[in-house]
N, C-alpha and C positions, 0 to 999 in steps of 0.2 A: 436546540439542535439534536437533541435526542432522538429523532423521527429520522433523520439524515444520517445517523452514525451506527457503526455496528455496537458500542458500548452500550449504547441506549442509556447516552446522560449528554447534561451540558446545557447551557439557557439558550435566548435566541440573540441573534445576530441583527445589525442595525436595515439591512439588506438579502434575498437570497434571490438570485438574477439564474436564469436558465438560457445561457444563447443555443441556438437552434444549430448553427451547424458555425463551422470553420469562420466565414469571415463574419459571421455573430460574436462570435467567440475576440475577436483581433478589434470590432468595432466597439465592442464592450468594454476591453481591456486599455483604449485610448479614452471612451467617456471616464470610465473612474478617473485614469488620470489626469485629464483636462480639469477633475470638476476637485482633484487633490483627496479624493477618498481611498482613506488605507481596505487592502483585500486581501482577501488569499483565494485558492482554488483549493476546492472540493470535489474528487471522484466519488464511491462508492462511501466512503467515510469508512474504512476499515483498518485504518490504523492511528486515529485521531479521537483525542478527548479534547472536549471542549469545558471549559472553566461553566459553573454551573449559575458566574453571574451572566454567562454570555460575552457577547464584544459587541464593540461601538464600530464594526469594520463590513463591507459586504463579502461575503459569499459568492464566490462564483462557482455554479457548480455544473462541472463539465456529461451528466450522464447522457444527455438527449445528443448528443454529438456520435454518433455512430457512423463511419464510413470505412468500406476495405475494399480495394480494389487490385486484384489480381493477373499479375501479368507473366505471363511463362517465358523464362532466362534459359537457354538449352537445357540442362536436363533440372534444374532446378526455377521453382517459382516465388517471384518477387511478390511481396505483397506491402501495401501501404495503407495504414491502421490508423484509425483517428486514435487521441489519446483518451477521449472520452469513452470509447467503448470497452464494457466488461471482458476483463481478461478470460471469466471462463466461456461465455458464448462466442471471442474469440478463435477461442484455442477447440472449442468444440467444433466450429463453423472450418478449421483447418484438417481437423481429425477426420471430420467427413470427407473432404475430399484428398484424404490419403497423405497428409504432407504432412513432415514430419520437424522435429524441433524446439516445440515447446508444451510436448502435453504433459512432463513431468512438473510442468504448473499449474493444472488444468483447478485445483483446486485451492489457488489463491486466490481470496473473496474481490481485490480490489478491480481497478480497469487498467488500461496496457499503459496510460501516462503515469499513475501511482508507481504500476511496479517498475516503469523506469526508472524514475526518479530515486526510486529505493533499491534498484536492480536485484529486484525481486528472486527467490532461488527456491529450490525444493527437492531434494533428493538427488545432487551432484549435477541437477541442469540450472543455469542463470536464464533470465531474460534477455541479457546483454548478448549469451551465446549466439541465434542466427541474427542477430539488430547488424543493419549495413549502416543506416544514418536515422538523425532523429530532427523534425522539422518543431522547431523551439522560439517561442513566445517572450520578447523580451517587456519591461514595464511601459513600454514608449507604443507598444500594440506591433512592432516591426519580426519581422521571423527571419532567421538564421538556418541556416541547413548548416548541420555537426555531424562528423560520421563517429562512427562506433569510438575510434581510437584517440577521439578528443572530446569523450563525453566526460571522461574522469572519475570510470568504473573502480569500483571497489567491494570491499565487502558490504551490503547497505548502506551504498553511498553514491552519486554520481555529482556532475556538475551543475544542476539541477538547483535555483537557490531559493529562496522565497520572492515571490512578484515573479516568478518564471512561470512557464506553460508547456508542457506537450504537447504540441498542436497537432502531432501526428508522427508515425514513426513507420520506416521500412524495414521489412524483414525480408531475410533469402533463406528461405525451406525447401527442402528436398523430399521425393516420394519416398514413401516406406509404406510396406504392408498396412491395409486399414487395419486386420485384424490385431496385429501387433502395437500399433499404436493405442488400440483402445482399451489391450489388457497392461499396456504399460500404466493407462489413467484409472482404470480400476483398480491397479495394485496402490498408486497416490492415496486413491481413494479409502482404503481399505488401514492401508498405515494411517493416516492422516484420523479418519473414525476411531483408531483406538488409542490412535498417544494426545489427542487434541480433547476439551471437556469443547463440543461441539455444541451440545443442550443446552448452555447458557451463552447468553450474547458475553462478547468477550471483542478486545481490540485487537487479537492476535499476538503473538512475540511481544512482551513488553521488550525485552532488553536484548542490546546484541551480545554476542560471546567475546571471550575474554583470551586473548591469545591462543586462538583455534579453538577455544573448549566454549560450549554451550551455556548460557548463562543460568538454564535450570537445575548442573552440577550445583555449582554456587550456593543457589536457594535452596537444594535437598539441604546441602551439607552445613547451611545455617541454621537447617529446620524450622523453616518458614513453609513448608508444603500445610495447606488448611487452613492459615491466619486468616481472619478476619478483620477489617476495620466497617460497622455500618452492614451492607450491602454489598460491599466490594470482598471478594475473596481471592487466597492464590488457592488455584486449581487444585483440587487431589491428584484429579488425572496427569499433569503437566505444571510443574512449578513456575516456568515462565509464563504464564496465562494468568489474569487477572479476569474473572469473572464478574458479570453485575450478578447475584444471587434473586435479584428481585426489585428491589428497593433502593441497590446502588447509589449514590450522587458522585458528579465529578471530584468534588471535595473528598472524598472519602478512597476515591480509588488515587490520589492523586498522595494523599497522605498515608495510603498501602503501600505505594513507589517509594515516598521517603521513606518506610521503614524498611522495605526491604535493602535500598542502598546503603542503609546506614546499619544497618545488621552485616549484610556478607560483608560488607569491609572490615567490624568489627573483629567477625569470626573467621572469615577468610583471608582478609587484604585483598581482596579483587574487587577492583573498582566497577560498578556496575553502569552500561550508560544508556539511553533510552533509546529504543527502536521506535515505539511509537513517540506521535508528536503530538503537543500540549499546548493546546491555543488557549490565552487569555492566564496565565498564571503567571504571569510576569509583574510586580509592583503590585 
């Protein structure tokens, strides 16, 4: 799965299925479980390490699903977003035509069902902010329309469980200056370039924060910024980032996570808990 993920680790998968659009997507998700095969789904792969024996499970991986269609609500416009589609050609594709809402994300690597699921944030704007409803994939291949206030928003968290889907999601955006929106994604952009090690592949955020505070306080202040295990490094630039250096294996970034949880708690008592998620390290 190395090829599929932004860590660049992890072995291969018994499966990896590409359905073409929406009801590919819903026909797929009734074969596997007619035929009893365990899955999960796969967006962009940028917040997921995969176990470097691999899994005996298919992949479903949502990127070829791309649909947005655009409809104008009096002074504000509806739009309804596959969840297979990238979040930043998204949010660039909204930029252009002036509408405003979510370009303080423009530079989160994943697609718009990922950052549901995770209710994705970046500089005091959420995902969840203009989301009116989200059309949801259950294991049986059947869909549920949920609006925003029964998704079960939180901080990197929603209702969202494993065998679920984002089949598709509506937003309501408002016009704002083009000009203004696109110096707001430049300035993303610009922060994002200096506090992120953007040069090496990395899963983004390992860990959420810890009673409002950020979990790379935590890691400075165990003095874990630099450690090495292997391939796997924590960032100079950014102590929540775990970089592959080159050579990386799952095994090695996964055994960098147990050290650093078992250090800040030593040295801090802050319990540290994972943002990204860890397929096949179970047993």
């Amino acid at each position: 799965m190395k090829r599929y993920t932004s860590m660049k680790v992890g072995g291969p998968v018994k499966y990896l299925v590409y359905p073409h659009d929406e009801e590919d997507l819903l026909r797929v998700i009734r074969m596997l479980g007619d035929k009893g095969m365990t899955y999960r789904f796969l967006g962009n792969g940028t917040n997921v390490i995969v176990n470097d024996r691999g899994l005996n499970e298919a992949v479903v991986r949502t990127t070829r699903i791309k649909r947005a269609r655009y409809t104008k609500t009096g002074d504000d416009v509806s739009v309804e977003v596959s969840g297979g589609t990238s979040l930043k050609a998204f949010i660039r594709d909204t930029a252009g035509r002036g509408l405003s809402g979510l370009e303080r994300l423009f530079w989160i690597p994943g697609t718009v069902g990922g950052g549901i699921k995770m209710n994705a944030g970046s500089f005091g704007s959420w995902i969840s902010g203009p989301l009116e409803s989200v059309c949801l994939a259950g294991s049986n291949g059947e869909t549920t329309s949920i609006t925003k206030n029964d998704m079960g928003f939180g901080y990197r968290t929603s209702r969202v469980r494993p065998g679920e889907c984002v089949v598709s999601a509506l937003f309501r955006l408002s016009y704002r200056n083009k000009d203004e929106i696109l110096r707001d994604m430049d300035y993303v952009y610009g922060q994002r370039k200096a506090r992120h090690p953007m040069e090496y592949p990395s899963a983004g955020s390992v860990f959420k924060g810890v009673d409002g505070e950020p979990a790379w306080k935590f890691i400075e202040k165990a003095g874990l910024k630099g450690i090495k295990i292997g391939g796997a490094m924590v960032s100079e630039k950014h102590a929540n980032f775990i970089v592959n250096s080159g050579t990386a294996t799952a095994g090695e970034v996964k055994l960098l996570i147990d050290k650093i949880k078992r250090e800040v708690f030593e040295k801090t008592g802050a319990s540290l808990n994972e943002e990204v998620e860890l397929w096949g390290f179970n047993g």
